[in-house]
C-alpha positions as CSV (number, residue, x, y, z in Angstrom):
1,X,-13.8,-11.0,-19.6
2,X,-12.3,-9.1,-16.6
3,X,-9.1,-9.0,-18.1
4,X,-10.5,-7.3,-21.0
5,X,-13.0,-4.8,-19.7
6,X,-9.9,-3.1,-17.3
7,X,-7.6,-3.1,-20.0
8,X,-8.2,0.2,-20.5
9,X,-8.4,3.4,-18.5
10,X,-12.3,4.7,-18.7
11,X,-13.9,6.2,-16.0
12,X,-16.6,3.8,-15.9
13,X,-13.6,0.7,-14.6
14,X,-13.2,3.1,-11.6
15,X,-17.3,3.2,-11.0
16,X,-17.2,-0.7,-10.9
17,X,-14.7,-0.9,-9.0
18,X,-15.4,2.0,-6.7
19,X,-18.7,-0.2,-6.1
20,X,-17.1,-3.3,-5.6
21,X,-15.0,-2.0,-2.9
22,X,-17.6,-0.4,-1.2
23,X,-19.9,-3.0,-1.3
24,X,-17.3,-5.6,0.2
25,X,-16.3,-3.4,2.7
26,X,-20.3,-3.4,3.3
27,X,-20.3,-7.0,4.0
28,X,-17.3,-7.2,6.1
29,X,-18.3,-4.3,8.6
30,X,-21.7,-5.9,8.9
31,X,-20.9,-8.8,10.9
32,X,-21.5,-6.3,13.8
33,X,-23.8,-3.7,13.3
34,X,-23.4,-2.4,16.7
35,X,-21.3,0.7,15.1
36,X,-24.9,2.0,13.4
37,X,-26.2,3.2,16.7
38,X,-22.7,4.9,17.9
39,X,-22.0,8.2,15.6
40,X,-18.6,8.7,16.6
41,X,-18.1,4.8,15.3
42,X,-20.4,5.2,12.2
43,X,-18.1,8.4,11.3
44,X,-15.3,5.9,11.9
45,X,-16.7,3.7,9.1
46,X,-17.5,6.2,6.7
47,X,-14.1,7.6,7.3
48,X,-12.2,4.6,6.9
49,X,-13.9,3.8,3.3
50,X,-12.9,7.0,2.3
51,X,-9.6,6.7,2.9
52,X,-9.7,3.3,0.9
53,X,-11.1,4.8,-2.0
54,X,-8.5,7.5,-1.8
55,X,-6.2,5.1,-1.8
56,X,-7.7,3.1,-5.0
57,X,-7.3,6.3,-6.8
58,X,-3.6,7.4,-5.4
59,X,-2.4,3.8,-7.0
60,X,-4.1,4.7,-9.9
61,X,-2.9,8.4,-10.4
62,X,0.8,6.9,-9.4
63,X,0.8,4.2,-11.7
64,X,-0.2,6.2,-14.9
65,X,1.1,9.5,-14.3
66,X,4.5,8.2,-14.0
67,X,4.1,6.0,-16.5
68,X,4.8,2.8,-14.4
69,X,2.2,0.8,-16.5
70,X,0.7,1.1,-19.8
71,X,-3.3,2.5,-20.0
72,X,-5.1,0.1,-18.3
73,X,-6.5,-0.4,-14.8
74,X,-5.1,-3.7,-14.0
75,X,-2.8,-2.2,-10.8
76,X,-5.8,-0.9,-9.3
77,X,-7.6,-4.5,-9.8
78,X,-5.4,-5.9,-8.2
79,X,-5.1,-3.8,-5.1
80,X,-8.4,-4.3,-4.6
81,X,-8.3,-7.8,-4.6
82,X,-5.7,-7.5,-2.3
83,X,-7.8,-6.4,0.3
84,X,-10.6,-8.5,-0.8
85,X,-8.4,-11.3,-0.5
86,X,-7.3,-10.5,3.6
87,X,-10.5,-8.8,5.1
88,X,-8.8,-8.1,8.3
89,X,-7.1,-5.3,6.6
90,X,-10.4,-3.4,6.0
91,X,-11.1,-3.2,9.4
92,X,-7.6,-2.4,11.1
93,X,-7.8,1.8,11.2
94,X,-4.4,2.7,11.8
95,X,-3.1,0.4,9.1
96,X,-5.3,1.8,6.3
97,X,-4.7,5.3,7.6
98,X,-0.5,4.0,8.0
99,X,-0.9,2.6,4.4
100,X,-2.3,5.9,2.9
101,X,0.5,7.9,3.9
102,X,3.1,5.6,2.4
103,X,1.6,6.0,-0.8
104,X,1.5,9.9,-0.6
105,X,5.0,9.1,0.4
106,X,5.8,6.9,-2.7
107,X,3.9,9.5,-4.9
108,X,6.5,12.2,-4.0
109,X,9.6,9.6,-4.3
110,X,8.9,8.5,-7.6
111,X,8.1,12.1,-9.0
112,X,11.3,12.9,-7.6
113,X,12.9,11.7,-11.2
114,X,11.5,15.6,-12.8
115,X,13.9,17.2,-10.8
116,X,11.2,19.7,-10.2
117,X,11.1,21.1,-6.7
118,X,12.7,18.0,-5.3
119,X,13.5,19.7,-1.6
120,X,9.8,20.0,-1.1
121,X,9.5,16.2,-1.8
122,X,11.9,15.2,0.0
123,X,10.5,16.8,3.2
124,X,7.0,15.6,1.9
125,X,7.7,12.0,1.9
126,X,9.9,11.8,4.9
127,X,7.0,13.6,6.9
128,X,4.4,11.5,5.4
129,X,6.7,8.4,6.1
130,X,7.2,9.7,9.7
131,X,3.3,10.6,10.4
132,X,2.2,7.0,9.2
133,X,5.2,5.4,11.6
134,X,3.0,7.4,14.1
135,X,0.5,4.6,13.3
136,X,2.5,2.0,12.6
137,X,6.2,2.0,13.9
138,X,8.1,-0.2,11.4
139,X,6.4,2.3,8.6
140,X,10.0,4.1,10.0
141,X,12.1,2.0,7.9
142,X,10.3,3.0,4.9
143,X,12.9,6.3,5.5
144,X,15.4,3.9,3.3
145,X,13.2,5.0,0.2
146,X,13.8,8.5,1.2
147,X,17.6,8.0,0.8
148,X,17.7,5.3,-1.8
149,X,16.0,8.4,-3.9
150,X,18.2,10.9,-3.0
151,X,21.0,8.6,-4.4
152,X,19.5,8.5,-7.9
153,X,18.7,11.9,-8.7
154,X,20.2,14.8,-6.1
155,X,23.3,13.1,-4.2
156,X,25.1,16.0,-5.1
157,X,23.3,18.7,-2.7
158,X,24.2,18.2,0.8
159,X,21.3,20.4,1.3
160,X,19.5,17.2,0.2
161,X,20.9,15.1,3.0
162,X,19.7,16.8,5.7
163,X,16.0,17.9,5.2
164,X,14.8,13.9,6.2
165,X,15.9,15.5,9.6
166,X,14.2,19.0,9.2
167,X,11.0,16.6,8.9
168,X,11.7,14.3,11.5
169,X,11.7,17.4,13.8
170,X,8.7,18.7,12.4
171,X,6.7,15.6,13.2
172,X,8.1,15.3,16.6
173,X,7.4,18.5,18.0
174,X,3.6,17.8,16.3
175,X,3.6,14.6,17.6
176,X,4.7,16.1,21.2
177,X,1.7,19.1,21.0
178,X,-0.6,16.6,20.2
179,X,0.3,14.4,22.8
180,X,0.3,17.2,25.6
181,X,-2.8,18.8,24.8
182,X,-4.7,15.7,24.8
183,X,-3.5,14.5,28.0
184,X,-2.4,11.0,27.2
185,X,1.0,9.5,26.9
186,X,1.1,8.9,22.9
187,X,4.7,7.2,23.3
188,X,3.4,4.1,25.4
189,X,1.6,3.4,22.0
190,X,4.6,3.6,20.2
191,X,6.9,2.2,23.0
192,X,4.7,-1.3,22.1
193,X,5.3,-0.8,18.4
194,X,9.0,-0.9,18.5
195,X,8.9,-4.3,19.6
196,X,9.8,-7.0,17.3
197,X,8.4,-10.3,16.7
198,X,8.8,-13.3,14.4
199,X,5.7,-15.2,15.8
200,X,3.9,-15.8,12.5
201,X,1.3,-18.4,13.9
202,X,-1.1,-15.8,14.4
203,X,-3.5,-17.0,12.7
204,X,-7.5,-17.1,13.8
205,X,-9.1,-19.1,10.9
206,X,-7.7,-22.1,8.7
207,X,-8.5,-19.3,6.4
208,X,-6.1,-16.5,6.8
209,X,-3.6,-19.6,6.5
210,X,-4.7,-20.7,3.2
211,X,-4.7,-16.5,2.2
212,X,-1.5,-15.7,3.3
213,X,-0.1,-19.5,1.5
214,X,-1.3,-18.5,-1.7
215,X,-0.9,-14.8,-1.5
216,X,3.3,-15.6,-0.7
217,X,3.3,-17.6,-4.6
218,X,1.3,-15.0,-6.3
219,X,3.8,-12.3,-5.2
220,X,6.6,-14.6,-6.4
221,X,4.9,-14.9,-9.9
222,X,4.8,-10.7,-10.4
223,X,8.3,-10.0,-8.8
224,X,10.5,-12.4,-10.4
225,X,9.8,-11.5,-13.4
226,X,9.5,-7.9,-12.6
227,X,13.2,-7.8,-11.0
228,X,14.3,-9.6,-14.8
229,X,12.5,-6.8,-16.7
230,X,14.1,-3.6,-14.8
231,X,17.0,-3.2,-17.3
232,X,14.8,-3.9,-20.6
233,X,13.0,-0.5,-19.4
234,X,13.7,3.1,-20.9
235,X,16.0,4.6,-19.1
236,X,14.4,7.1,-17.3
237,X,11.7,4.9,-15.9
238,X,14.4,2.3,-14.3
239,X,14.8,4.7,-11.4
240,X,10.9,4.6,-10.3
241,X,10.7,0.7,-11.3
242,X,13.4,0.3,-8.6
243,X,12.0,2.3,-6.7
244,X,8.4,0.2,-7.0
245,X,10.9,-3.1,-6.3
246,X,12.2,-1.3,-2.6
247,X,8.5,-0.2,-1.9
248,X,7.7,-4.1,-2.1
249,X,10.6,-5.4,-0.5
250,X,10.1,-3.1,2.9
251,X,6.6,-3.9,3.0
252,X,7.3,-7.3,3.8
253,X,10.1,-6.1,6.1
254,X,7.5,-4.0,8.4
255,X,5.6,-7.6,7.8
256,X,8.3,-9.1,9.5
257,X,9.4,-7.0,12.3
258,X,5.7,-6.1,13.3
259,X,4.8,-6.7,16.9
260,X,1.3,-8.2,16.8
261,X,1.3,-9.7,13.5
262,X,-1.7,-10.5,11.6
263,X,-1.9,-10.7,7.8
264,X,-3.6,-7.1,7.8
265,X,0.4,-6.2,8.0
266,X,0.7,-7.3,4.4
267,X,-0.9,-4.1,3.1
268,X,2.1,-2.3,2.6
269,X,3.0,-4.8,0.2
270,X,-0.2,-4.3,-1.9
271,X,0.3,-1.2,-4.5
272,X,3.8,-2.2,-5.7
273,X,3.3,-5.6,-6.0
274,X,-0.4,-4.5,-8.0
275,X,2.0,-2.7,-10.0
276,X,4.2,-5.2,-10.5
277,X,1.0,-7.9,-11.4
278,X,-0.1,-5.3,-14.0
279,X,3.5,-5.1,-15.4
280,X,2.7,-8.8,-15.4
281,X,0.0,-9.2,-17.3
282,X,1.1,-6.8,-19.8
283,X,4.0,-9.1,-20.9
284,X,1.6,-11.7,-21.4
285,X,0.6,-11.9,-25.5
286,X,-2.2,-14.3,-24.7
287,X,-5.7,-12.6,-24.2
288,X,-6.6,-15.8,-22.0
289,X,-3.7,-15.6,-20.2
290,X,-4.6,-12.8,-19.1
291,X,-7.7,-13.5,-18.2
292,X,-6.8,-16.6,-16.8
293,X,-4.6,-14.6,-14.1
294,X,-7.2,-12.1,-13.0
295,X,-10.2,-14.8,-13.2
296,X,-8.2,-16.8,-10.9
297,X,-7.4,-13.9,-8.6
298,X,-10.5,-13.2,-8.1
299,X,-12.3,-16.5,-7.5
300,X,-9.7,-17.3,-5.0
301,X,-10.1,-13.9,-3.3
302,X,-13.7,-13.8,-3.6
303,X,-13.4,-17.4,-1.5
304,X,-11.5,-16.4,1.1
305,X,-13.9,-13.6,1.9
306,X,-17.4,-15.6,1.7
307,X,-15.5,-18.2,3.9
308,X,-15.1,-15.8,6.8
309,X,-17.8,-13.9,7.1
């Protein structure tokens, strides 16, 4: 049934799931309603949902325009389970605000493939990568996309080489204003990010175990065979596929490296390895298959939620 009604792209699949997201984020903020009665939180809120659903429609619009799946809506269904699945990410600001820049980021790398204006992408996505490092350090090594793209479509331009560091100037001496005209010392925050950490027993609730334990074989099911299919792809998609396969693979780096883990780290793994779930799900021939994979998604998600609220 769910399988079926998002295998297409109508504008009435983002309405449901525009609703479902909001109303999950709903529950999950309303544990403590002390924010209601604060306007500079409640604006905090209302900000932070936006942001989500900006993000819902980014993976979308980078999914389909650059032809990453076929029509059909099942890389944004499964982003949203995502977060459905671990709660604590709709809560953690900087993270969703961290995440959202990545994908402008991505949006720029993969488009890089048209050869059309490919300098002004280049500094786009290393100053988006650099602004959401602001938020979350280890976004920094997301800067290996910005290279790895280089290598595949405009090597040959030394010009090309160096604008990473044009941006990295840019958002430095930004960073720096910012800093000195509010009067606090903005590099403690990132001093404390740099840090790294393998302490993964982080865990609060028996619950974000059990998440995290079946979220780790999920990912396995959708990038195996993901990584097998690259080659079969047309040619001038197996650049952006890659590309989708890097985006995954750092996003469980910064997972790893992160000082202060908690499984909220894990959304920077979310939109390529949605994409690579609906890449998935296409291959499968069996209608119940499919449904059988998204049913099951979303019970389990669904679960996980309820159990910690």
């Amino acid at each position: 049934m769910l399988a079926s009604i998002f295998s297409k792209t109508r504008p009435i699949n983002y309405v449901l799931l525009g609703i479902t997201l909001v109303l999950f984020y709903g529950l999950n903020v309303s544990s403590d309603l002390s924010w209601l009665s604060a306007p500079l939180l409640l604006g905090q809120k209302a900000g932070l949902l936006l942001l989500l659903c900006a993000s819902v429609l980014l993976v979308g619009f980078i999914t389909l325009r650059n032809t990453l799946t076929k029509a059909n809506s099942y890389a944004v269904v499964l982003f949203i389970l995502f977060f459905i699945l671990f709660p604590t990410t709709l809560v953690n600001g900087k993270i969703i605000v961290a995440n959202f820049f990545l994908l402008l980021a991505l949006r720029r790398l993969i488009s890089l493939q048209s050869l059309i204006s490919p300098k002004e992408k280049i500094f786009d996505a290393t100053f988006w990568i650099l602004a959401a490092s602001v938020f979350h350090f280890w976004c920094i090594i997301y800067l290996v996309m910005v290279f790895v793209s280089i290598v595949f479509h405009v090597a040959r331009d030394y010009r090309n080489w160096i604008i990473p560091f044009v941006a990295l100037m840019a958002v430095s001496i930004i960073y720096t204003m910012v800093g000195l005209s509010i009067g606090h010392n903005l590099f403690d925050h990132l001093f404390d990010d740099m840090y790294v950490s393998f302490d993964f027993t982080y865990f609060e609730n028996v619950y974000q175990n059990i998440a995290l334990s079946l979220f780790a074989p999920v990912a396995l099911l959708f990038l195996l065979p993901y990584v097998g299919s690259i080659n079969s792809k047309p040619l001038n998609l197996q650049a952006s596929h890659k590309k989708v396969l890097y985006s995954f693979l750092i996003g469980v780096g910064i997972y790893i490296l992160s000082n202060h883990k908690n499984n909220s780290l894990l959304i920077f793994t979310f939109a390529p390895l949605a994409i690579m779930g609906a890449n998935f799900m296409e291959a499968q021939k069996s209608d119940w298959t499919r449904e059988a994979i998204v049913c099951s998604i979303a019970a389990i998600a669904f679960f996980i939620f309820f159990a910690q609220l």
